[in-house]
C-alpha positions in Angstrom: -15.9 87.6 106.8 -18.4 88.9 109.2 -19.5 88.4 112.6 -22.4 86.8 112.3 -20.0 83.9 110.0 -18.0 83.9 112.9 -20.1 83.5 116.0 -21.4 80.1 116.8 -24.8 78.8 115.2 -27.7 79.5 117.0 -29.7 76.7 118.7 -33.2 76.9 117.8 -35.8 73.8 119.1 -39.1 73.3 117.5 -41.8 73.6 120.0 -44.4 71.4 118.1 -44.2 69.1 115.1 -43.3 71.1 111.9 -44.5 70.4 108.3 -42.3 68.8 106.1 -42.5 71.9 103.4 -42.5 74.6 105.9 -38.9 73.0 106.7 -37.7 73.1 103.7 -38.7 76.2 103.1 -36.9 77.8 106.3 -34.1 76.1 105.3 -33.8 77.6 102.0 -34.2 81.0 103.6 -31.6 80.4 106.2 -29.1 79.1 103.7 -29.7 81.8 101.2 -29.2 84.4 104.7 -25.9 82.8 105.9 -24.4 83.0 101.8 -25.8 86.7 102.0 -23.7 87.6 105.8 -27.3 88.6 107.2 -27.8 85.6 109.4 -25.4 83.5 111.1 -25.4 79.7 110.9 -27.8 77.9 112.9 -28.7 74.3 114.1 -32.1 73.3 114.5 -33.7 70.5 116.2 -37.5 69.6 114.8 -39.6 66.8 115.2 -42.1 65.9 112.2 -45.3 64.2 111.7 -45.0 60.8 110.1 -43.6 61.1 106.7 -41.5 59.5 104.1 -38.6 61.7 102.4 -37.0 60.5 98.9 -32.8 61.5 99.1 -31.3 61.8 95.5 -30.4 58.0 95.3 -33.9 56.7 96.3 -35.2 53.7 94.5 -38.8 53.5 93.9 -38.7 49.8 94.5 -37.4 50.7 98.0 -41.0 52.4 99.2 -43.8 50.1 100.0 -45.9 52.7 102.0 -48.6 50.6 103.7 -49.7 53.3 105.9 -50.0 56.0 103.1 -47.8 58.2 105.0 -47.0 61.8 102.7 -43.7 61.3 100.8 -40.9 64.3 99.6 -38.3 64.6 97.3 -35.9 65.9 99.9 -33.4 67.0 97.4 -30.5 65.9 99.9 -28.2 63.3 99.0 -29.4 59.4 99.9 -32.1 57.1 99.6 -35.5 56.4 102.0 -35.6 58.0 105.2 -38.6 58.0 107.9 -39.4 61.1 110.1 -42.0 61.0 112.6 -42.4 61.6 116.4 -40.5 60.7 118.9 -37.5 60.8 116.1 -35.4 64.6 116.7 -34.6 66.1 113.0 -31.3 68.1 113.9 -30.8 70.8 110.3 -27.5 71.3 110.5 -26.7 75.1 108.3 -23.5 75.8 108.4 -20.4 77.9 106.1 -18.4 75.3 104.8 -16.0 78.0 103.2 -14.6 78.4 107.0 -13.3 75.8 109.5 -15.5 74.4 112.4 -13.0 73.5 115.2 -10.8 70.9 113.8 -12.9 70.2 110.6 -10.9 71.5 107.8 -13.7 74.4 104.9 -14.5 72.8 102.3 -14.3 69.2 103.2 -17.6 66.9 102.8 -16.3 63.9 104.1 -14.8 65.6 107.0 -18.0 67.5 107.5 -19.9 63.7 107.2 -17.4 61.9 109.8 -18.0 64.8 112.3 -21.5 64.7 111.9 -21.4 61.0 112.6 -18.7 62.0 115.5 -21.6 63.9 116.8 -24.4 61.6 117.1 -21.8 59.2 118.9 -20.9 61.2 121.2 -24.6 62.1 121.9 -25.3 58.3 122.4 -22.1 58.1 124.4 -24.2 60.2 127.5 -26.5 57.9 127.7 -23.8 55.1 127.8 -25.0 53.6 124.8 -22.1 52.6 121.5 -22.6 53.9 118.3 -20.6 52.9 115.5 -19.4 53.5 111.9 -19.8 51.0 109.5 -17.9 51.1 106.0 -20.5 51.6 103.0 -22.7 52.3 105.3 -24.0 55.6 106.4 -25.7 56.3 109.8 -24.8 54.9 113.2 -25.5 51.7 113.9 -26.0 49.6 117.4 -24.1 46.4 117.4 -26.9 43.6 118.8 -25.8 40.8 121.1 -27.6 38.5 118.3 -24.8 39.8 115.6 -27.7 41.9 114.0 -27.2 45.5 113.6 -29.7 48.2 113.7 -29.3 51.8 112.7 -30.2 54.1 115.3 -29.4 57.9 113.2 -29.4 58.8 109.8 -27.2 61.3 108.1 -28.7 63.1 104.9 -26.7 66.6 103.9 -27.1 68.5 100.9 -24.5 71.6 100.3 -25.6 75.0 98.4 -22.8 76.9 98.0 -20.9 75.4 100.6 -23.7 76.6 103.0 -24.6 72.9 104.6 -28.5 71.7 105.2 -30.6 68.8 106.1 -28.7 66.8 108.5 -28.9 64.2 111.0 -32.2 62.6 112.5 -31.5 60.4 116.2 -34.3 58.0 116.8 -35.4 58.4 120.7 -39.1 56.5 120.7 -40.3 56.7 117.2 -43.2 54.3 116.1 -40.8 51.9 114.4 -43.4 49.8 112.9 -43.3 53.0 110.2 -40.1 51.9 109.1 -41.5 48.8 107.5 -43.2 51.3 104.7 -39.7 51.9 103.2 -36.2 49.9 102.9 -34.2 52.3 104.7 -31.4 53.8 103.0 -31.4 51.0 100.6 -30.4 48.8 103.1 -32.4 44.9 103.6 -30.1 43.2 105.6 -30.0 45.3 108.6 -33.0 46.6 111.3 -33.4 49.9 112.6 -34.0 50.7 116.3 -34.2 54.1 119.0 -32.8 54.5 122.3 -36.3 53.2 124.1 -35.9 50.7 122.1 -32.6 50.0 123.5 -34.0 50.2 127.0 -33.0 53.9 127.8 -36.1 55.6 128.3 -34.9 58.7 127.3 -37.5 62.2 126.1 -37.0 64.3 123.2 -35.4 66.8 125.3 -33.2 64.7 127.3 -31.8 63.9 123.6 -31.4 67.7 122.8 -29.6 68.3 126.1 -27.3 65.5 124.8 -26.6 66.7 120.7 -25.8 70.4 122.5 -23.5 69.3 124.8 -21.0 66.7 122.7 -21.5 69.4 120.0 -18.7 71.5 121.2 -16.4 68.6 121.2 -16.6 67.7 117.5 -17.1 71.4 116.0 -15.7 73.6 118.4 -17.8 76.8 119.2 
C-alpha cells in the first residue's frame, strides 16, 4: 500500500461553479489515479450551475423540468437530484479496500451511515438537528408542523472500491428549482437549506463546517 493510500485526502474547493461534465470527468481521472497509487484520495467541494442529475433508479415520471434546466445520467446510485448555487457538492474519492477511522474496507453501508454521520455533524455547528430516516436516504429536518424536509442528499457510486459522487448540503439554493423534479422519488416530503432554516450561513461557512466534523466520522 503506498503513501499516498495512506495519507489523508486532500481538500480541494472549487473557486467558481464547475460544469456538470467537466466533473465527471475529473472524477473519473482521480478515481482511475487513486486504483493506479499515483494520487491519493481526495474530497472536493464544488458548487454547480442549475442542473438536474438522473441516479440509476430515476423514474422519468419523476422529472417535470419547467425551467428547462440541463439534465445528466449521473451514473451514481439513486433517483432525481437538483444541483445549483448556493447548494455545496462535496465528491467524496476515497479507497474502500482500506479502513477510514472506525469505518470498517469494504463496507457500503458503513461507508453510507458515515457519510450521513458527516453531514450531521456538519449541521450540528450550526446548532441545527439532522436526522436519519429509515427507507429514506438523505438527512432530513424535523418541522414543528410534523412535515419533514430534506436538507442533504447522499448519491455514491463505487469503481473498484475507489468511492465517487457524494454528498450535496443545501446552504441557500433557489428552492423553487426543486419543484422541476420529485426528489429522490420522494412526494410526501419538502426539501429545505440552512437559510431556509433561518441560519444565514455562506458557502464557506458550510465548508469550514464538512472539514472540521470530518475528522470525527473518518479519522484522518
Amino acid at each position: 500500500m503506498s503513501d499516498l493510500t495512506l495519507s489523508a485526502p486532500e481538500w480541494r474547493i472549487a473557486d467558481g461553479p464547475v460544469a456538470y461534465p467537466d466533473a465527471i470527468a475529473a472524477m473519473q481521472a482521480r478515481v482511475a489515479a487513486i486504483r493506479a497509487g499515483t494520487a491519493g484520495e481526495q474530497v472536493w467541494l464544488v458548487e454547480h450551475p442549475p442542473l438536474f442529475t438522473a441516479g440509476t433508479s430515476a423514474d422519468p415520471a419523476d422529472l417535470s423540468n419547467p425551467a428547462g434546466l440541463p439534465t445528466y445520467a449521473a451514473g451514481r446510485g439513486g433517483q432525481w437530484t437538483y444541483h445549483g448555487p448556493g447548494q455545496r457538492t462535496g465528491y467524496v474519492m476515497l479507497d474502500l479496500t482500506r479502513p477510514h477511522g472506525p469505518v470498517p474496507p469494504r463496507d457500503v453501508r458503513e461507508f453510507v451511515w458515515a457519510l450521513e454521520e458527516w453531514l450531521i455533524r456538519a449541521l450540528d455547528r450550526f446548532n441545527l438537528r439532522g436526522e436519519r430516516r429509515e427507507g429514506r436516504v438523505g438527512i432530513w429536518i424535523a418541522g414543528r408542523d410534523g412535515r419533514e424536509n430534506k436538507i442533504a442528499a447522499i448519491g455514491v457510486r463505487l469503481t473498484r472500491w475507489v468511492s465517487w459522487h457524494g454528498v450535496a448540503l443545501n446552504v441557500e439554493p433557489n428552492l423553487a428549482h426543486f419543484d422541476g423534479i420529485v426528489p429522490c422519488g420522494i412526494r410526501e416530503h419538502g426539501v429545505t437549506s440552512l437559510v431556509d432554516q433561518g441560519i444565514p450561513a455562506t458557502l464557506e461557512e458550510a465548508d469550514a463546517a464538512l472539514m472540521a466534523a470530518w475528522p470525527e466520522v473518518f479519522g484522518a
